[in-house]
Steps between C-alpha positions, in 0.01 A plus 500: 500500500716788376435624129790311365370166649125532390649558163719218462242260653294609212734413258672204676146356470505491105825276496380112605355551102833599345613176353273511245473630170539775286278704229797631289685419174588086517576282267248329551255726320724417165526088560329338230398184692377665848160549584573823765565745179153522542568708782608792292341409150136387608414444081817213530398205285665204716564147349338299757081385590539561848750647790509397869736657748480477904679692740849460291352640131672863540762548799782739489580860585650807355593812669632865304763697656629726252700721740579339810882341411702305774852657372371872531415423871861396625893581439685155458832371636745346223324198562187571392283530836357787639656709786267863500187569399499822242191699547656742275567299222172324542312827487698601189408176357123536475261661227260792644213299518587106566248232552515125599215260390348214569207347316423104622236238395493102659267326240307227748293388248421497102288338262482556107284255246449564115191547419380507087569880459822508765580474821328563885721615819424469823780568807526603853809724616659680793683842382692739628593832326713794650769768412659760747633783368732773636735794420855544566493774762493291783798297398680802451369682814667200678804526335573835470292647769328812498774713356450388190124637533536890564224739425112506398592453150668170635353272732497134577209390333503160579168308376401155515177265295373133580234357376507111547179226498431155599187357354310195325422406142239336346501498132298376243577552105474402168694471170343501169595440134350705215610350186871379406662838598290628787538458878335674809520427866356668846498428864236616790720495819287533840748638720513499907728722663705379825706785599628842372746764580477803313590836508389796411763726593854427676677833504702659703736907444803565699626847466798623640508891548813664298584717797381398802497110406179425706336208382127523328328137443136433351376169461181373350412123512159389417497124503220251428518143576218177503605262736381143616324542829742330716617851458263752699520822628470563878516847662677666212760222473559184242491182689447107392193373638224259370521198281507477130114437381436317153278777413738763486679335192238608313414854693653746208351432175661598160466429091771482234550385112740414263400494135767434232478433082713321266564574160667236253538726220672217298599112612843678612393859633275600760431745766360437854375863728353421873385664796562383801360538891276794416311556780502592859443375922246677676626507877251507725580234828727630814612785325725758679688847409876580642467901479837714633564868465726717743239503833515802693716353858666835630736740383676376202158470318442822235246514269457122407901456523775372749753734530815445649697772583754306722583473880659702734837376692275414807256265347813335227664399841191407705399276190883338492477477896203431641294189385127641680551811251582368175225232518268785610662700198492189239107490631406843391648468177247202446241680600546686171539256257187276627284248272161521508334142425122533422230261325399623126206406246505310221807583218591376212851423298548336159682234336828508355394533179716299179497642158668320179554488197694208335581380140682181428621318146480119506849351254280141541278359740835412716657865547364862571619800563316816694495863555319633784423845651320467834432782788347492859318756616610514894420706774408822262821430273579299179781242474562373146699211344599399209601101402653292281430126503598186313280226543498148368351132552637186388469141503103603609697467869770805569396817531733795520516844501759811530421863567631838553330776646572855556315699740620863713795488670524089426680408125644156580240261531514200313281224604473130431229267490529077452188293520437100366150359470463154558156343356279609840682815643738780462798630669694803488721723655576864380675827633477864358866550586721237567799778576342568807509116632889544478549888659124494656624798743570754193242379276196752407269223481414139597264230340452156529189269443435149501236253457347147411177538284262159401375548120338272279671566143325639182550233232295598259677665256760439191728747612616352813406440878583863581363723154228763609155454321611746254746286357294147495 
């Protein structure tokens, strides 16, 4: 395999999980009724004994693409189709640093039951969580070409980040009450990694000289990645080989928490702060290392560097003419730019860790409304958001809930959420902007979940089938 294929069959082998879903704001997390805003507020005092779901509890996906923007790609007839591509104005387009993100979880399994002081968890997941990042320069290096990159003061420097991981969780919590006002909740999460891609560095300088306009390039690409074994290297080379054992689902071990507290300060006021998916995947099974730098493969190699100075009329016309030559020539320039593919020990990466902080103010026990600041630290950077919701219940049946959410370089996000209980189970269906179902190809974001849950109602209180204990 070439270096482009060995990385994209590292990737390509993250998507058969990608219609699952998503770690980010929902409005779910705000829906009175719905016994998955215990995913973000572990201290959540649900109204029901006991909650069953199978295979169907939690199903969805989201995806965030602040940057990348259908319209900015292509020039449009009168009509309204596309009829050129516009590197330029798609390089204009994006920010410095962009970033796309993915962060997936299928729920196979959960079980909660109320016990005298609150409320156990148990559940079994598969999760994926990713983000590439990347600059602008090579956007603009394709569109504009290396004029617009003259001098050492001015290079290309085009740089690239991935970090994505497919793994297992088992999780095991517990919610408590302490007193009327008082609520605190934590998870253990055993955690088994599947696959990673990560890098450590993706860079790469062009510099173009101001006079003589020889070319200068650098690269530096360090790469780790833990694959299944049907992936295997073989004389310096990635090939498939070898079946699938049951053992290596479980061959790279890892821990995580969440903890989270709730605060009624009065029967209408209250404050909720969590943590979630601290913790980290210790790869240690089939791991390998992609490592490029310039490699020294004849005369354009100086100090580290390729430099291009150009060709002479002889070899332009040889290379235009003769078929034997320019394969020979497109050969050497390989030669240079070579990936080196070699096993590694045992590394580590960590969880996408949640933060948030969230106060809401009940009107009755029907209607709510919430203000939520949240951030994700990803990949060595912080994302924040920032939410409204309005949340209600009525009829101890319909559950709804609308949001909006601001986050960078993504302001219209309004989400909706629409559930009904009936007596043995609950159903619901909720996006964190429904914009994006009707212009999906210019939206910065995507959400969707869905899901049947089995619950046994809590009936044992004055203030209605869905009150928390704090109002009984």
């Amino acid at each position: 395999m070439n270096r482009i294929a060995k990385i994209i069959v590292a990737v390509a082998l993250l998507l058969p999980f990608s219609s699952i879903m998503a770690q980010e704001v929902s409005p779910v997390d705000f829906m009175m009724m719905n016994p998955y805003r215990m995913k973000s507020n572990p201290a959540a005092d649900l109204p029901y004994n006991s909650v069953m779901s199978i295979l169907v509890g939690n199903v969805g996906v989201d995806f965030q693409n602040p940057n990348l923007k259908y319209d900015n790609l292509f020039d449009f007839d009168v009509q309204g189709r596309p009829k050129t591509v516009n590197l330029n104005k798609f390089a204009n387009s994006l920010s410095k640093d962009n970033v796309l993100r993915f962060s997936m979880n299928e729920n196979f399994f959960t079980y909660y039951h109320r016990l005298s002081l609150g409320m156990l968890t148990v559940g079994y997941d598969v999760r994926v969580q990713g983000d590439m990042r990347f600059n602008d320069d090579l956007f603009s290096l394709l569109a504009n070409g290396n004029a617009a990159f003259v001098g050492e003061d001015n290079p290309a420097d085009i740089s690239m980040g991935l970090n994505t991981s497919v793994f297992q969780q088992i999780a095991a919590g517990y919610q408590m009450n302490i007193g009327k006002h008082f609520s605190v909740g934590g998870r253990v999460k055993l955690l088994f990694g599947f696959a990673n891609v990560a890098t450590d560095a993706f860079q790469a300088k062009l510099t173009t000289d101001p006079n003589t306009y020889a070319l200068r390039l650098q690269e530096n690409i360090v790469m780790k990645a833990s694959l299944p074994r049907f992936f295997t290297l073989r004389d310096g080379k990635m090939v498939t080989a070898g079946n699938l054992a049951f053992s290596d689902l479980f061959s790279n071990p890892g821990f995580g928490v969440d903890l989270g507290a709730e605060y009624h300060i009065t029967d209408q006021i209250g404050i909720v702060a969590s943590v979630q998916d601290l913790g980290f995947i210790s790869w240690k099974a089939n791991n390998f290392q992609l490592k490029g730098n310039v490699n020294d493969a004849g005369s354009m190699y100086d100090d580290g560097t390729f430099l291009f100075e150009g060709l002479d009329i002889d070899q332009l016309q040889r290379i235009i003419s003769d078929e034997y030559y320019r394969e020979l020539f497109l050969d050497t320039l390989k030669r240079y730019f070579q990936l080196e593919i070699s096993p590694v020990e045992r590394y580590s990466t960590m969880l996408n860790t949640n933060v948030l902080l969230r106060g809401y103010f009940d009107f009755n026990r029907e209607n709510r409304v919430s203000l939520q600041a949240q951030g994700c630290f990803r990949n060595g950077g912080f994302n924040p958001a920032f939410t409204v919701a309005y949340s209600g219940s009525f009829f101890e049946m319909l559950d709804v809930c609308a949001t909006y959410t601001v986050m960078k370089d993504s302001y219209a996000n309004i989400g909706i959420g629409i559930a009904g209980n009936f007596n043995t189970f609950h159903i619901y269906l909720a996006t964190n902007n429904i914009i994006a179902a009707f212009n999906p190809l210019n939206s910065g974001g995507f959400n969707a979940q869905a899901g049947i849950v089995f619950n046994m109602r809590d009936r044992d209180n004055s203030r209605g089938s869905y009150a928390p204990s704090y109002l009984r």
